[in-house]
C-alpha positions in Angstrom: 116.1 -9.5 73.1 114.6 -9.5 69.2 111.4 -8.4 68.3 109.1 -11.4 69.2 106.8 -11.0 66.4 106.8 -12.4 63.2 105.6 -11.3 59.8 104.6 -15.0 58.9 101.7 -16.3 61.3 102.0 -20.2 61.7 97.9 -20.9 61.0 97.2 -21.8 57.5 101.0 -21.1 56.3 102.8 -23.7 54.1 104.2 -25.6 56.8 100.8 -26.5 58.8 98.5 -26.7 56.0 101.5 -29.1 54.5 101.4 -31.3 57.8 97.3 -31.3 57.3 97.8 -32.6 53.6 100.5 -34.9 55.1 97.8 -36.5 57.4 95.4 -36.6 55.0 97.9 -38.8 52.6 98.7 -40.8 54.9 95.0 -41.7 55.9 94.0 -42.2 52.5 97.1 -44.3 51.3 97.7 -46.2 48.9 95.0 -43.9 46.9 96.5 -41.1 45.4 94.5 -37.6 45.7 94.9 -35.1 43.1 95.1 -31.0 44.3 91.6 -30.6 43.9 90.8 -33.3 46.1 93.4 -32.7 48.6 91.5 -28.6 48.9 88.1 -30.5 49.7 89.7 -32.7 52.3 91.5 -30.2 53.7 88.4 -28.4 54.2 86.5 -31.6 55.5 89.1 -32.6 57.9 89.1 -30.0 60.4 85.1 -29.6 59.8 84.0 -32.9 59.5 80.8 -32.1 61.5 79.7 -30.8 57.8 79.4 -34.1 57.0 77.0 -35.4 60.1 74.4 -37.0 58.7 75.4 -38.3 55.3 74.0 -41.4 55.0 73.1 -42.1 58.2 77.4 -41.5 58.9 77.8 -40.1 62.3 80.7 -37.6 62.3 83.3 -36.5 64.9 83.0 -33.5 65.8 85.0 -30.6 64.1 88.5 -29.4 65.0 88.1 -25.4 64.2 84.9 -23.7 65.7 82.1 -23.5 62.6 82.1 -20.1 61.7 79.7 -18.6 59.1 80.6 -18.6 55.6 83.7 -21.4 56.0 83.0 -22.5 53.0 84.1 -19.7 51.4 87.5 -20.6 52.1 87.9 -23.8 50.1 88.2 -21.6 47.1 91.1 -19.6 47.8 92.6 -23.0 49.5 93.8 -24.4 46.4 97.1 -22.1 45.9 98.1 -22.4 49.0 97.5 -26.1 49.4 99.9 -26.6 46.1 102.7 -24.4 48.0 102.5 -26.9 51.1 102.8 -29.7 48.7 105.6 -28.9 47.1 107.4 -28.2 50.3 106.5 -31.4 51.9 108.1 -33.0 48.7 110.9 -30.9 49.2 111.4 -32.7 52.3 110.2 -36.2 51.0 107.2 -36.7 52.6 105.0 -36.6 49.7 105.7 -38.2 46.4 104.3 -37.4 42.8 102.8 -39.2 40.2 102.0 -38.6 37.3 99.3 -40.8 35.2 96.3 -41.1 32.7 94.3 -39.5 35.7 96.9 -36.4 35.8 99.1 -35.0 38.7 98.5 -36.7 42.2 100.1 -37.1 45.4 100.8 -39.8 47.7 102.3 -40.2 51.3 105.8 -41.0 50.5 108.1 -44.1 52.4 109.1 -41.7 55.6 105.6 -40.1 56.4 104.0 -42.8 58.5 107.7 -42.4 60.9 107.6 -39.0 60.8 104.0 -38.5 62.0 104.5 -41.0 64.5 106.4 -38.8 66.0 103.8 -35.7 66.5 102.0 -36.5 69.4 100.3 -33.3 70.3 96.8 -33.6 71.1 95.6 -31.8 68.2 97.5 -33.3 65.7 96.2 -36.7 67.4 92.6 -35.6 67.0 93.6 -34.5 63.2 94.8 -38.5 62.5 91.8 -39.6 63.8 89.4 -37.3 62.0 91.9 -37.9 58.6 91.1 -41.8 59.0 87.7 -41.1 59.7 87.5 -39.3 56.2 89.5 -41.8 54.7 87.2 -44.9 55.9 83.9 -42.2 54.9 85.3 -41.9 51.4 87.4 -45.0 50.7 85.4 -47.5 47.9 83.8 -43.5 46.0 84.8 -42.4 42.9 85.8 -39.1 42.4 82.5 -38.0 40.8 80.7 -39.5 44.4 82.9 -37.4 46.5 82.5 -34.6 44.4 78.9 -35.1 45.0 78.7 -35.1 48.6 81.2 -32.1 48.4 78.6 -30.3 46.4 75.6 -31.7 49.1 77.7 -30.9 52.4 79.9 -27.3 51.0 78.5 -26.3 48.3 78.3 -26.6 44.4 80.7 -23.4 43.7 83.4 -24.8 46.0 83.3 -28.4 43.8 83.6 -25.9 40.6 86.2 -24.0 41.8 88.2 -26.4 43.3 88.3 -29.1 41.8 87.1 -29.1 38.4 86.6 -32.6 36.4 89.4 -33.1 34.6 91.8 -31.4 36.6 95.7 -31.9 35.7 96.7 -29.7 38.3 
């Protein structure tokens, strides 16, 4: 038999950080999220125990363990979350727009089938904490989200990634 291992580890490749941004679309449908957005949810979804507290919100508790200096992470996030885009478009999941607020994404026709059909436990829990960000966030404008970014993660991780005006 093969050699078992494999030079390209499954957490945080293209494929599961594209099935994250997948869930996260999908929650937040119809609104479109831009890159920069999509790196601070991707963050917030799997710790959303960062966001306890704000306003009075109670939040589930996170997916990963909270290790120190996670939010270091956002800021390298951005690169790869554009590479799992582009392959969940590839396999038209995602769609594109393009408008007077620049590049966004959207969940396309065949994701709500699709992750109706991953049932694992986790990826249950990440649905649930994806429409828990979506109902936390839905009514802000960008410049409010970007604020409780900045309040719960930090104000370098809003600058790097996502910067106002982005066109990513």
């Amino acid at each position: 038999m093969g050699d078992l291992k494999s030079d390209k580890a499954p957490f945080n490749s293209p494929l599961e950080t594209g099935l994250r941004a997948l869930v996260i679309l999908e929650a937040m449908y119809p609104r479109p999220c831009d890159l920069g957005e999509l790196t601070w949810y991707d963050y917030l979804v799997v710790y959303t125990a960062d966001l306890g507290g704000e306003d009075g919100a109670t939040a589930p508790a996170s997916l990963h363990p909270p290790i120190p200096g996670r939010q270091d992470g956002i800021i390298v996030r951005r690169r790869l979350i554009e590479r799992s885009l582009d392959l969940m478009r590839g396999v038209h999941l995602v769609d594109l727009r393009h408008d007077a607020d620049g590049i966004r994404y959207v969940a396309g026709d065949d994701a709500p089938e699709f992750l109706e059909t991953l049932q694992a436990p986790y990826t249950q829990r990440l649905k649930e904490r994806a429409r828990w960000l979506a109902d936390r966030l839905s009514g802000l404008s960008r410049t409010e989200i970007a604020a409780i970014v900045d309040r719960n993660i930090g104000a370098l991780t809003v600058q790097f990634a996502a910067p106002e005006g982005d066109r990513s």
